[in-house]
Steps between C-alpha positions, in 0.01 A plus 500: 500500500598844430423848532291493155270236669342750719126605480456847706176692572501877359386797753209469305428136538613386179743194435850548374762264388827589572592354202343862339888614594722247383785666333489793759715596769262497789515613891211371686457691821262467805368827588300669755324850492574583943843361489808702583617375163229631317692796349690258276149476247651840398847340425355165321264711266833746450703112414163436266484840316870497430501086410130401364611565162838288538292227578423504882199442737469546832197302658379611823330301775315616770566340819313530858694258636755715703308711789175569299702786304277350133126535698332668220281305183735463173295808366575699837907375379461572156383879561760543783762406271422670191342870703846449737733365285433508116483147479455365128692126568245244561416414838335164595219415764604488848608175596714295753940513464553301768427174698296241437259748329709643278449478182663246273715774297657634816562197619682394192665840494655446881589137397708637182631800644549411943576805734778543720295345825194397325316319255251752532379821347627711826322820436304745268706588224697166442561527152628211254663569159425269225719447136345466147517154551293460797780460787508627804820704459508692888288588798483836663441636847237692540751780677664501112369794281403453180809699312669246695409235295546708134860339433354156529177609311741628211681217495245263444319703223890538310456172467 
């Protein structure tokens, strides 16, 4: 199984295959609209704006898993994130990214791509950068800023 055998839910409800972004350089990130993190929207659009074109999508996942900091319905996250933030990358329906609940892409992402003490998606804003071919290439803290992750996005689009 790989990344491309993933079936996601929209914010809107509709289903998605990630196999829609084969070829891509993707960073899948789980995201929350209260989170002390939340600031970095503004720095993934900035990554999207400057990289869509080049071939890269950032897919965003709301999360409510980490001290209620996603409470709001995926239209509530949708409107945050486009009135706060600008957001134009899709964003999926809030779901699970850890434990036995998570769901089955995160749990293939953590298996592919460990943490330093974990297994587990740790916090809001764990990001995970996928090549064009479908690999998990590298796993980011949620502490690292987007720009932070440019080099390795360039990289993998110079491909």
């Amino acid at each position: 199984m790989g990344i491309y055998d993933f079936e996601v839910e929209t914010i809107k409800g509709e289903e998605k295959s990630l196999s829609d972004y084969e070829g891509k350089a993707v960073l899948i990130v789980n995201t929350a609209s209260k989170c002390g993190f939340t600031p970095q929207l503004e720095g993934l659009q900035a990554l999207y704006d400057k990289y869509k074109e080049q071939g890269l999508e950032i897919l965003g996942f709301p999360s409510n898993q980490f001290m209620n900091q996603e409470p709001g319905s995926n239209d509530d996250i949708q409107a945050f994130c486009q009135l706060n933030y600008g957001v134009t990358f899709p964003m999926f329906s809030k779901i699970d990214v850890r434990g036995k609940t998570a769901h089955p892409l995160f749990k293939y992402l953590v298996k592919q791509a460990p943490g330093f003490i974990t297994d587990q998606v740790k916090w809001n804003f764990t990001k995970f950068l996928i090549d064009k071919d479908g690999n998990v290439v590298k796993r980011y803290a949620p502490k690292d800023e987007p720009k932070d992750i440019e080099k390795d996005i360039e990289a993998i689009l110079n491909k």
